[in-house]
C-alpha positions as CSV (number, residue, x, y, z in Angstrom):
1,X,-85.9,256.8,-117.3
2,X,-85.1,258.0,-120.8
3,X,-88.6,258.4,-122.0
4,X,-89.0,260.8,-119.6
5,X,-87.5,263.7,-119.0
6,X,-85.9,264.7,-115.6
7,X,-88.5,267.8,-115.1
8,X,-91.0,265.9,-116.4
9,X,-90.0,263.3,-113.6
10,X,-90.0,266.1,-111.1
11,X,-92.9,267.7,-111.9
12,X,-95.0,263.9,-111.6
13,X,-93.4,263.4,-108.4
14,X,-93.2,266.8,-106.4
15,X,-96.1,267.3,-104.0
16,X,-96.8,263.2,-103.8
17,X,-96.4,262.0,-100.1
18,X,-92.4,260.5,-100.3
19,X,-91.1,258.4,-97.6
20,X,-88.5,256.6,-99.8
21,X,-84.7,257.9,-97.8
22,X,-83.0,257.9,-101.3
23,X,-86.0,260.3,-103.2
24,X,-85.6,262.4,-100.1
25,X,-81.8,262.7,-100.7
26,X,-82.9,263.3,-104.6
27,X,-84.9,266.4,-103.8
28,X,-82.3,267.6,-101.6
29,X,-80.0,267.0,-104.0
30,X,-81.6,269.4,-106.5
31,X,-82.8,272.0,-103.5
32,X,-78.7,272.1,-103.5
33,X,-78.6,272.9,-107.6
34,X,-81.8,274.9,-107.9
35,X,-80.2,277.4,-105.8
36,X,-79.7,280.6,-107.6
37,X,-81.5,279.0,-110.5
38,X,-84.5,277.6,-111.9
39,X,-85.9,274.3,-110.5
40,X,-86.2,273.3,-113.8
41,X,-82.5,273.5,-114.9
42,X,-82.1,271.7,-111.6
43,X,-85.0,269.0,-112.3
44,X,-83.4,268.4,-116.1
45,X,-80.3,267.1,-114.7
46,X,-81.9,264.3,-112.6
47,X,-80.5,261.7,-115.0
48,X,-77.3,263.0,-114.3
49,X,-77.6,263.5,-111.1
50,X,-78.4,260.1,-110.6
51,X,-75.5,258.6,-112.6
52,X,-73.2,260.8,-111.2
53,X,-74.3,260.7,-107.5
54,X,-75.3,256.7,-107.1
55,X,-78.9,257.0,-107.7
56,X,-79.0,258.8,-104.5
57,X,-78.1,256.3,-102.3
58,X,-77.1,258.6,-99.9
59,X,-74.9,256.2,-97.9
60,X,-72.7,255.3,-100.8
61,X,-72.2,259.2,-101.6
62,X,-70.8,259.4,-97.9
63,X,-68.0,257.3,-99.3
64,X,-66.8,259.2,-102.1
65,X,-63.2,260.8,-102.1
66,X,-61.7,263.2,-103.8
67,X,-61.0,260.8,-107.5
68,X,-65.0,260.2,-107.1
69,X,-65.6,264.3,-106.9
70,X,-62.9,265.2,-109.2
71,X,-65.0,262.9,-112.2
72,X,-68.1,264.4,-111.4
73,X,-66.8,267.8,-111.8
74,X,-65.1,267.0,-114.4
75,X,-68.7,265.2,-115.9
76,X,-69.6,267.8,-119.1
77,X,-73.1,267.2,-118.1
78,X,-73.3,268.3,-114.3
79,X,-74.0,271.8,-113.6
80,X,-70.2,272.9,-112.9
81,X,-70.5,274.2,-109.5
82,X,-67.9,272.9,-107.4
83,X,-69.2,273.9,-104.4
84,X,-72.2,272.5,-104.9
85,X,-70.9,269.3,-106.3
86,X,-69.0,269.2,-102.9
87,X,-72.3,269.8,-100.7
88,X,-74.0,266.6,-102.0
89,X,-70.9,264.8,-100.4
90,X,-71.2,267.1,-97.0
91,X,-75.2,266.4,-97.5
92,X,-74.4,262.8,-97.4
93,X,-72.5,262.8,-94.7
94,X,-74.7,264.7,-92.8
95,X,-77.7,262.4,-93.4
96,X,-75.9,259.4,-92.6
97,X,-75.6,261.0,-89.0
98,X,-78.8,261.5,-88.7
99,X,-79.1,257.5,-87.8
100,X,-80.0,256.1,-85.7
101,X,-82.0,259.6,-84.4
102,X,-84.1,258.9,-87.2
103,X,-84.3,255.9,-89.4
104,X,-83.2,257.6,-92.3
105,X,-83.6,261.3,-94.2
106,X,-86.8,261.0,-95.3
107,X,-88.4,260.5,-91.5
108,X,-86.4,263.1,-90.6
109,X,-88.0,265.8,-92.8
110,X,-91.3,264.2,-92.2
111,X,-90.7,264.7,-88.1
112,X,-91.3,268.8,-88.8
113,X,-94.5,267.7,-90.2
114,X,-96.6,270.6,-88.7
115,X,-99.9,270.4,-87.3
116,X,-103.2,271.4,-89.2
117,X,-103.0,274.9,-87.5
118,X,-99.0,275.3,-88.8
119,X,-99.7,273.7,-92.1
120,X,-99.8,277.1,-94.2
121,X,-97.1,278.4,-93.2
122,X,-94.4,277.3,-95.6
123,X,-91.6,280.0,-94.9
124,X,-91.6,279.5,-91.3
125,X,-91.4,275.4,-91.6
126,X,-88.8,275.9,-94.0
127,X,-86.4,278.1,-91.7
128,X,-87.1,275.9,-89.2
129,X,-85.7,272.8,-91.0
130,X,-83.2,274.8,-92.7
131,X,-81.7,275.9,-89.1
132,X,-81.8,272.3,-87.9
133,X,-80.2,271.2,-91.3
134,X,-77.5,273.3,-91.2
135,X,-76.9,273.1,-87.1
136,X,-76.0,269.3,-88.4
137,X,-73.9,269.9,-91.3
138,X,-75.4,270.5,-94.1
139,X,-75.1,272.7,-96.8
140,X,-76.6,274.6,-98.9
141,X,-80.3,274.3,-97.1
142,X,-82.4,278.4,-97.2
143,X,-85.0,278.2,-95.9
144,X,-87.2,278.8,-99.4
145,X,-85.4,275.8,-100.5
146,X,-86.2,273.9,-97.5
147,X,-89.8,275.2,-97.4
148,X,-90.2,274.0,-101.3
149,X,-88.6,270.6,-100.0
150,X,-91.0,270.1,-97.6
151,X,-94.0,270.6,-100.1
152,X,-92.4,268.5,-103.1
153,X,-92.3,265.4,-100.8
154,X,-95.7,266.3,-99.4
155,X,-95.0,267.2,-95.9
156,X,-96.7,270.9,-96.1
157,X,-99.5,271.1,-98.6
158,X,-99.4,272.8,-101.3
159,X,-100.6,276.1,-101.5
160,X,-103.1,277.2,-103.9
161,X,-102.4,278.8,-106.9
162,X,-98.5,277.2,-106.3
């Protein structure tokens, strides 16, 4: 992990099919940070992110309380946003109760896979989720971000010249 850098991790991984319920919490996770800023300040913190935020096991972050929160804020190298330091917990939470609906997070992004006939229609697909997302608590979720989430873990292709 440290010979590679957390956009160069990013970059390798976004638009590979992911199925894995912890890398779909980690590309939430920096959906959450990228907003109102670059992906790639959001992608260099992924070490940190992962540290801070139990490798994005999703179900332990459910159980953090406010000692847990109060570190990572206090964690020189998270991007100090509070608010958005307090989302991943809500995001957690949220996810967990998406089971048993789903099996996990990732199936549930991949069940607004569209069809071929939908497929290049990004913005739509991402308010779409985004609505859903935030109709069961989470935060944080635009539909850009959503739309981008959905093509970094391969669900929508990517679009050319993106």
């Amino acid at each position: 992990m440290d010979q590679i850098s957390g956009v160069q991790q990013y970059h390798q991984l976004f638009g590979t099919k992911v199925y894995d319920a912890d890398t779909a919490f980690e590309f939430l996770t920096i959906a959450v940070f990228q907003a109102g800023m670059s992906w790639k300040v959001a992608a260099s913190k992924i070490p940190v992110f992962k540290q801070v935020f139990a490798n994005f096991d999703y179900h332990k972050i459910a159980m953090f309380d406010e000692p847990d929160l109060e570190a990572i804020e206090s964690n020189s190298n998270m991007i100090q946003n509070g608010r958005k330091i307090r989302s991943v917990l809500q995001n957690a939470k949220a996810a967990v109760q998406l089971e048993p609906e789903f099996n996990n997070l990732a199936d549930y992004f991949w069940s607004f896979k569209p069809d071929k006939s939908e497929e290049g229609d990004r913005d739509t697909i991402g308010a779409v989720v985004a609505k859903d997302m935030k109709k069961r608590g989470f935060e944080f979720v635009g539909p850009t971000t959503m739309g981008l989430l959905l093509v970094g873990m391969g669900i929508i292709e990517r679009r050319p010249n993106a």
